[in-house]
N, C-alpha and C positions, 0 to 999 in steps of 0.2 A: 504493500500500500504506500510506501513512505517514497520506493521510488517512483509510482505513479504517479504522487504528488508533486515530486521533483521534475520530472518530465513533463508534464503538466503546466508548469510554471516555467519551465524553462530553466532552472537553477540545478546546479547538480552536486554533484556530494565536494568539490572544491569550492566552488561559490559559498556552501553553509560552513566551510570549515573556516573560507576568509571574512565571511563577514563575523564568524565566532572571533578570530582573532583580533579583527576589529575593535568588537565591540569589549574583549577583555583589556587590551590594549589602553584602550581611553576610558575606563573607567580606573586602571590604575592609576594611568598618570591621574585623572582627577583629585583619586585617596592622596597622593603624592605630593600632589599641589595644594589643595583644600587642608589637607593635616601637618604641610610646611614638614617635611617630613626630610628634608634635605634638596639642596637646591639641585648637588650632581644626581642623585638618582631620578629628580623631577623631570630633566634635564637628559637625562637618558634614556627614558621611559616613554616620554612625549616624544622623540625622535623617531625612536623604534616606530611610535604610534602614528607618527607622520607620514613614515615609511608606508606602512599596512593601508593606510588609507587612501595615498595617492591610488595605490593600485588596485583599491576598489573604486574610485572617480577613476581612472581607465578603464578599467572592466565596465563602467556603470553608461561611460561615453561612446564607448566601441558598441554598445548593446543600442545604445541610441541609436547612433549613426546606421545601426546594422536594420533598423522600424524603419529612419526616418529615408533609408536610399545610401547607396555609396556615395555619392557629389556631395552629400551634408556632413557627411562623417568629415571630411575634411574639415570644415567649418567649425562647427560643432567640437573637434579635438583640441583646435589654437583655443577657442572661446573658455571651454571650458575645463579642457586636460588639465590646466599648468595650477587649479583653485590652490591647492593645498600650499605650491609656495607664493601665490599673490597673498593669502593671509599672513602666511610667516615677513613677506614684504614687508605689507599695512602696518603690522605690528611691530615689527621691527621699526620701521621709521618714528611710527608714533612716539616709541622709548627713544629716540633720536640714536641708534646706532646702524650711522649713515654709511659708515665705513665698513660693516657687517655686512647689508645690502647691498653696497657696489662690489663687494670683494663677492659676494654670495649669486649676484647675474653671471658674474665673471666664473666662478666656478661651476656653474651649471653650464655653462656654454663650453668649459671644459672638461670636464665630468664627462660629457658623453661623446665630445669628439674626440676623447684623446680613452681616459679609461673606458668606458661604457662599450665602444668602435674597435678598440684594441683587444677587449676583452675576446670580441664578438669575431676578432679575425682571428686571434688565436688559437679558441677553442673548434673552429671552421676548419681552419686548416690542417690544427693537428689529425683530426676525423676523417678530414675529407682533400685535403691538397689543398692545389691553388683553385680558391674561387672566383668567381665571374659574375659582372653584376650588369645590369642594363646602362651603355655610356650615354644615354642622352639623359637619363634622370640623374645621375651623377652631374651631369654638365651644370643643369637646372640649379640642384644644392648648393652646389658648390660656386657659381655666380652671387647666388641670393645670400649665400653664409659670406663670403666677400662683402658684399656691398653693406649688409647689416652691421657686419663690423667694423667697416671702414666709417659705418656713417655714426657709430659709438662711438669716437674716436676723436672724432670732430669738438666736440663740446672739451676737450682733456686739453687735444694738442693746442688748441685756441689760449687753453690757459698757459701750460707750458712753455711752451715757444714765446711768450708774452704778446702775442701780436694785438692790433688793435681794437678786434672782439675779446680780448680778456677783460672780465670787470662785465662782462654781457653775457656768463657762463648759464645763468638760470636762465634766461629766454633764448639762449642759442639750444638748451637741452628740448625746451618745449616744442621750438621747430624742428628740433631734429626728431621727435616723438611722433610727431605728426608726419613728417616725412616718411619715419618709417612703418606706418600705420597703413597711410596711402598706397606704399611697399606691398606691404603685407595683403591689403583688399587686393590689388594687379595680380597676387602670386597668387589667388586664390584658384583663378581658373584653370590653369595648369595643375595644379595640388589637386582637385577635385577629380582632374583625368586618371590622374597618375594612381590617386588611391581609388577609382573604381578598378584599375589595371591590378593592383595590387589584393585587391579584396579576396581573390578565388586564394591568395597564400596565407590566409590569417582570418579569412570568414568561416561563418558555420562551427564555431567553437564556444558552446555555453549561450548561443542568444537567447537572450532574456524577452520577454512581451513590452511593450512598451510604459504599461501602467509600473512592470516591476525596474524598468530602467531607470525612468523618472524618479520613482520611491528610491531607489537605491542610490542615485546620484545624490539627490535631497537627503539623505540621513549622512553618507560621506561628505556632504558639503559643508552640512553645520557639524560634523565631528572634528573637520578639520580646521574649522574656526575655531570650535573651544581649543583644542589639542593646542595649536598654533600659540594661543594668546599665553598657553602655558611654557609651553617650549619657547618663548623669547620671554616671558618673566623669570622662568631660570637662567636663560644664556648669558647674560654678564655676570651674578655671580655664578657659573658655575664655571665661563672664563678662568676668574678670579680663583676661583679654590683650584682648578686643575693649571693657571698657567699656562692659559691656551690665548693666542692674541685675537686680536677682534678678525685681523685678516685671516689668518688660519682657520677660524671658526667659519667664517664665511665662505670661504675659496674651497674647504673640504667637507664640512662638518652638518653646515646648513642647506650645500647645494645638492650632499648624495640624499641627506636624510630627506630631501622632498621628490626625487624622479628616480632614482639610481635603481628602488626593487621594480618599479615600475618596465625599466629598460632591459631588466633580465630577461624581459620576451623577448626582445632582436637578438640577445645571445642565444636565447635557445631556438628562434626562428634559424640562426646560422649554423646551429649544432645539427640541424635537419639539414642542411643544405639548402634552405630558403634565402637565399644569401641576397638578391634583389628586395624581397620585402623586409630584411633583417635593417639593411642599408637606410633603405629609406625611414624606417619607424625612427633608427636612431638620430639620424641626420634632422629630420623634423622638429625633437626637442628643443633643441638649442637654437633652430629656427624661429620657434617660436618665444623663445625668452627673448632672443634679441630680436623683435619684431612685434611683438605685443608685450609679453610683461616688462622688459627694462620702460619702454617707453609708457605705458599704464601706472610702474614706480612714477615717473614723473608730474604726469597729470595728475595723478588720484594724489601725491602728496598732501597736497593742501585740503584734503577732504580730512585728516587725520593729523592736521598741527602742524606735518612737515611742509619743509622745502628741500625738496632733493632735487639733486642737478646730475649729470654722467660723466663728471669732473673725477676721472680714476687715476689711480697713483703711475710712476712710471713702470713699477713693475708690473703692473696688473695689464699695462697697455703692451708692455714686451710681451707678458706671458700669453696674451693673448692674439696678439700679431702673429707671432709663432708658431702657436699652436694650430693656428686655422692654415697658415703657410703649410708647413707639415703633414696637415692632413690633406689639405687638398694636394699635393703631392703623390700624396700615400693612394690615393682614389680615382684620379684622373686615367690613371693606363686602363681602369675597371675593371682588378683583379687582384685578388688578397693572397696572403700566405699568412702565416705561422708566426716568421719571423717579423713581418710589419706590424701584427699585433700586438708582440711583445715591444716594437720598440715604442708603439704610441702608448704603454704602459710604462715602461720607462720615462718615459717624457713628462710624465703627468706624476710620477713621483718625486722629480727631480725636480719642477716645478712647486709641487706641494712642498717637499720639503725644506724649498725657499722661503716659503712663507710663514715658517714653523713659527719664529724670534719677530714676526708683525710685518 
């Protein structure tokens, strides 16, 4: 009976074990936070919980997308995939740790093209050799991961360089938000092709009815708002008690614990040899941080007390030059090995590890 009901519903024995985890998940951190119970394990608890819930708002978006048509699912995934670290954002800004959230966009845009990417070619290649992925959606990414980061970049070097838009870093951030907003609505239609192309390597797994997509979106949307509000009311002192710098926390700590379990799907989409739709799930991420959330951190500051601007430090503008260098590199011939995965593993340690001391 139990699994007709599951079937029925469209839920199936992982779906009840993730939304169980879920839901133990945040009601720890709650005890945790509500009983001041210690700031590191509030703080570790709530991350984990961040973890588990993003990837029920991906399970919950992908079920959407899968009711509402493939052309929407694209839509539909920028809009509302990235919820769990837009609050961690909100929230974070509101405590005014400005330098947590730019270190923390900059980490998620690294996070997945360097480890998440690396992981994904690695464990591809050991399995299965050298993979092959489709060169005109490569082309597409890696254009658009360009231009988004080049156009982050703008509001930094403006300051840096001192040239005569410095001292105009808050309204050059806002145009550039908008710019890349604009960006983002143009890439849409392309995106929308590309993921009906994609659908037959990741469709037809766990879809949900529509009334259960929606409910299940809606309960991981506001878990991850309470979660959130927790997990940045610990993050500085737990900073502080563990000796962790606000950059470090943000470039590794804040940017895996909001997509990183999420992104395990493109590893295991490449452990099957799905290496085309592996590519693209991963490469979209970080699309979408730099094309809607950094620039949504911008706008929506002032709903929440801040002023945030995209005014990043040099290193975080090296480590991010490079990293996108590198990887578009690693992608353009459209074919992976073993060996390129560990190095963009490599790269991502040796970067984090720069950022250990701030």
């Amino acid at each position: 009976m139990s699994g007709e009901m599951s079937a029925r519903h469209g839920l199936t024995k992982h779906d009840f074990r993730l939304v169980g985890v879920c839901g133990v998940l945040t009601i720890a951190a709650a005890v945790l936070y509500y009983a001041k119970a210690g700031d590191v394990a509030t703080f570790v608890v709530a991350a984990v919980a961040l973890g588990a819930l993003a990837t029920l708002v991906g399970h919950s978006v992908d079920a959407l997308g899968d009711q509402l048509g493939a052309g929407a699912l694209g839509v539909i995934q920028s809009a509302l995939g990235n919820l769990p670290e837009l609050f961690v954002t909100l929230f974070a800004l509101h405590a005014g740790l400005y330098e947590v959230v730019r270190a923390a966009i900059v980490g998620s845009i690294l996070a997945n093209v360097l480890l998440v990417l690396g992981l994904a070619f690695f464990v591809g290649g050991l399995k299965h050799g050298v993979q092959k992925f489709a060169s005109e959606s490569v082309q597409r990414i890696s254009l658009l991961l360009v231009l988004s980061v080049a156009a982050l970049l703008v509001p930094a070097l403006t300051a840096h360089l001192h040239t005569p838009a410095a001292g105009h870093e808050h309204a050059l951030s806002v145009i550039v938000s908008i710019v890349l907003l604009v960006l983002f609505a143009a890439s849409l239609p392309a995106a929308m092709k590309q993921q009906s192309i994609d659908e037959g390597g990741i469709g037809g797994e766990g879809r949900w009815p529509l009334p259960v997509a929606i409910g299940m979106l809606a309960v991981a949307g506001v878990g991850a708002a309470f979660v959130s509000d927790w997990f940045v009311a610990a993050l500085a002192p737990a900073m502080n008690s563990l000796g962790i710098s606000q950059a470090f926390a943000g470039l590794v700590i804040v940017a895996i614990a909001g997509n990183a379990v999420e992104n395990v799907v493109g590893i295991q989409l490449a452990a099957r040899n799905k290496s085309d739709v592996a590519l693209s799930l991963i490469l979209q991420s970080p699309l979408q941080i730099a094309l809607v959330l950094a620039p949504v951190a911008v706008l929506a500051a002032p709903l929440v007390g801040a002023s945030f601007t995209l005014v990043l430090s040099p290193l975080l503008i090296a480590a991010l030059v490079i990293s996108v260098i590198v990887t578009v590199i690693v992608v353009l011939d459209a074919e992976s090995n073993w060996f390129e995965g560990l190095s963009l593993i490599a790269l991502y340690a040796l970067i984090a590890t720069a950022f250990w001391w701030g």
